[in-house]
Structure formats: structure tokens, C-alpha cells
N, C-alpha and C positions, 0 to 999 in steps of 0.2 A: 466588831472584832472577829477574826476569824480563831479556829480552833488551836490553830499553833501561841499565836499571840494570848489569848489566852492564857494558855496553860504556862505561858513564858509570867506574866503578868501574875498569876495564883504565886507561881514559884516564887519570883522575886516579894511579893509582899510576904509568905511564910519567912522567906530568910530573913528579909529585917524583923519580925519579930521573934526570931530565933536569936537573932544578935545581941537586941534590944534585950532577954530575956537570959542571953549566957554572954556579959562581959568577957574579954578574953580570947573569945572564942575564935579569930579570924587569926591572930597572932600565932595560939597553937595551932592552928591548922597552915600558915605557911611555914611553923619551924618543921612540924610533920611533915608537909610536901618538900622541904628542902632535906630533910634525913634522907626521904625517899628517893632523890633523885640523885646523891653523894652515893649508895649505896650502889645503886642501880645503874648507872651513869650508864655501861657497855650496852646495859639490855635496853636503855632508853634509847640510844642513839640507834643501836642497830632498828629499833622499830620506824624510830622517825625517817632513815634510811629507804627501808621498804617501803614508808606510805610515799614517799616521794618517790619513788620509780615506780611503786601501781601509779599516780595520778601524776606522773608529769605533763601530759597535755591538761590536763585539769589546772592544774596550777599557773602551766604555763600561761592560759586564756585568761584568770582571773587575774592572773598579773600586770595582763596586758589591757584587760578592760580598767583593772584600776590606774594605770595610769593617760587611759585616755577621758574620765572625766576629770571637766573645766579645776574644780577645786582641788584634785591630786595632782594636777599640773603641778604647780608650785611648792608643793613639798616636793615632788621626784626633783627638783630642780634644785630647791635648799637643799634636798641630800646631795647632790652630784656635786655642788659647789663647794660644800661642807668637805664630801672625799677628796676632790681637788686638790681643796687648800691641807686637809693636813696630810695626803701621799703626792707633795707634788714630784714630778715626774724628771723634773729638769733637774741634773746633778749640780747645780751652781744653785738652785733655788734650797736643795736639801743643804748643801752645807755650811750658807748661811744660816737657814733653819737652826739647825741641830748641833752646829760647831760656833758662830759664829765666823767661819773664814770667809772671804771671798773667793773668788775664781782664781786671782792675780796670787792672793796670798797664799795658797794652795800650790797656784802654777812655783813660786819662789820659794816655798818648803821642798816641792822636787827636785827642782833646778840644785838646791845646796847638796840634796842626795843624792846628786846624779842619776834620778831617776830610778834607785832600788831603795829596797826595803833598807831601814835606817838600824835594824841589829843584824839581820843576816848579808846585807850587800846584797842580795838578788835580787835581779830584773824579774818583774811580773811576767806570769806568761801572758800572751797575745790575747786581748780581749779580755784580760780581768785586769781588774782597778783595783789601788791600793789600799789600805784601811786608812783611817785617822784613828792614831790612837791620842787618846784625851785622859787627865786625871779624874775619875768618878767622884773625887770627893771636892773639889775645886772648879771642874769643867773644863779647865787649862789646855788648849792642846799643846802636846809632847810632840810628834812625829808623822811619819808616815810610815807603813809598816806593811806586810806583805798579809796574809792571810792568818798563817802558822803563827806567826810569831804574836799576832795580837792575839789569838787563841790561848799562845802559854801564857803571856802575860795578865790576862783575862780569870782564867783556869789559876791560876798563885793569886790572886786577888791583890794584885799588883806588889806582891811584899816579896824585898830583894832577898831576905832570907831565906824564903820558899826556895827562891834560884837559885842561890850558890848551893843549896844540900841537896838542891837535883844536877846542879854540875858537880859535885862531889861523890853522888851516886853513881854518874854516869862513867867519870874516871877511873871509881875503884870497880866496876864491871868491866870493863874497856880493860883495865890491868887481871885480871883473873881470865879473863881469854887467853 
């Protein structure tokens, strides 16, 4: 054994018999390192920050040796398959996922809106897609909805009374102008 190994070897038998000797002891010390890092979050993060941009060829290389030997093969491969499946990428694949809809039943919730948003009437602009709004407490989808408006509705935590005293608000400022 060389001197590193060693001294690795000394350490790890004192700590188990420091364990062995102070029950308890591994429990308080992860609620203490979690105090510590609630506390400290900005000043952790900014450090781990810097060490990654001193060593990023560092990191870079060891990233890329681990994933070229034979047995980190296949974990880098369960990971990628893993992110695959649950960010898939295909908008028909998500909203079966996440809504239960199809493509078809999606395309025929539009089709009935005429293609805008189902509270304000407005077409999307070019290149953005509409929302699906859904009830949070059932899954049920409702509609289809522009940005905004699934935001208010979102934002009121879906309760109609929220809406009418902010359409009530709105009207008595609207009148004192």
C-alpha cells in the first residue's frame, strides 16, 4: 500500500470506530451540513461556480474518460434513455403524457375554438402554441387557452370568485378615470 491509501485506510477505520463509539453521530452531522447549506446557499453556489470555470478543461476530460470506459457505457445510456422518456420531445408524445389527449383530440378542441384562445378569442401569435388548461384537482382538461389567460387563471388558483372581484376592481378603476 502506498502512502495515500494508507492514510485513507487509518482514516476510514478511526471513523468507524468513532461511530461505533458516538451513536447518533452521522444523523447530526448531516442535519448540521444541511443547516449549513440552507443558510449559505448563495455563498455555496457562487463557489461551486468558480471552481467550475477554474477547471473546466479538467472536468471536461474527466467527463469524457468516464464515459468512455466499457462499464460507464451503459449507465450514460440508462441516463439518456431515462431523460428521453420523461422530456420527450415530440408535442403529441407530451400531451398524451401529461393530458391524456391525443394529436386528433387536441387538433378538435381547436378546430371548435376556431383556433384562439377559448376566454379572450385571440389567435396565438406566429410560432407560439397554445396552453392546455386542465382542472388541478380532477386532471380534466377544460380548454385551450393563450398564455395570459392560463396565467390568471393559474395566479386565482382557479376560484371564480377571485375573478369576478378582480373584474369588479377593474370596472370601478375604469370608472374613476
Amino acid at each position: 500500500m502506498n502512502k495515500p491509501e494508507e492514510a485513507k485506510a487509518k482514516r476510514a477505520s478511526y471513523m468507524k470506530d468513532y461511530r461505533a463509539a458516538h451513536p447518533g453521530y452521522a444523523e447530526k452531522r448531516r442535519a448540521r451540513d444541511a443547516n449549513y447549506k440552507k443558510g449559505n446557499q448563495e455563498k455555496l453556489t457562487a463557489r461551486y461556480r468558480a471552481y467550475r470555470a477554474a477547471h473546466k478543461e479538467e472536468l471536461k476530460a474527466y467527463k469524457k474518460a468516464w464515459r468512455a470506459k466499457p462499464e460507464n457505457k451503459r449507465k450514460a445510456a440508462t441516463y439518456r434513455e431515462f431523460y428521453e422518456f420523461t422530456h420527450p420531445t415530440d408535442r403529441r408524445e407530451r400531451l398524451v403524457k401529461r393530458y391524456g389527449l391525443s394529436q386528433e383530440q387536441y387538433g378538435a378542441m381547436l378546430l371548435r375554438q376556431s383556433g384562439a384562445c377559448a376566454i379572450c378569442r385571440k389567435l396565438p401569435n406566429p410560432g407560439l402554441s397554445l396552453c392546455i388548461d386542465h382542472d388541478h384537482v380532477t386532471g380534466n382538461v377544460r380548454g385551450i387557452l393563450c398564455c395570459n389567460c392560463n396565467l390568471v387563471l393559474g395566479c386565482s388558483h382557479d376560484n371564480p370568485l377571485v375573478l369576478r372581484l378582480a373584474a369588479d376592481y377593474l370596472e370601478i378603476a375604469n370608472e374613476r378615470k
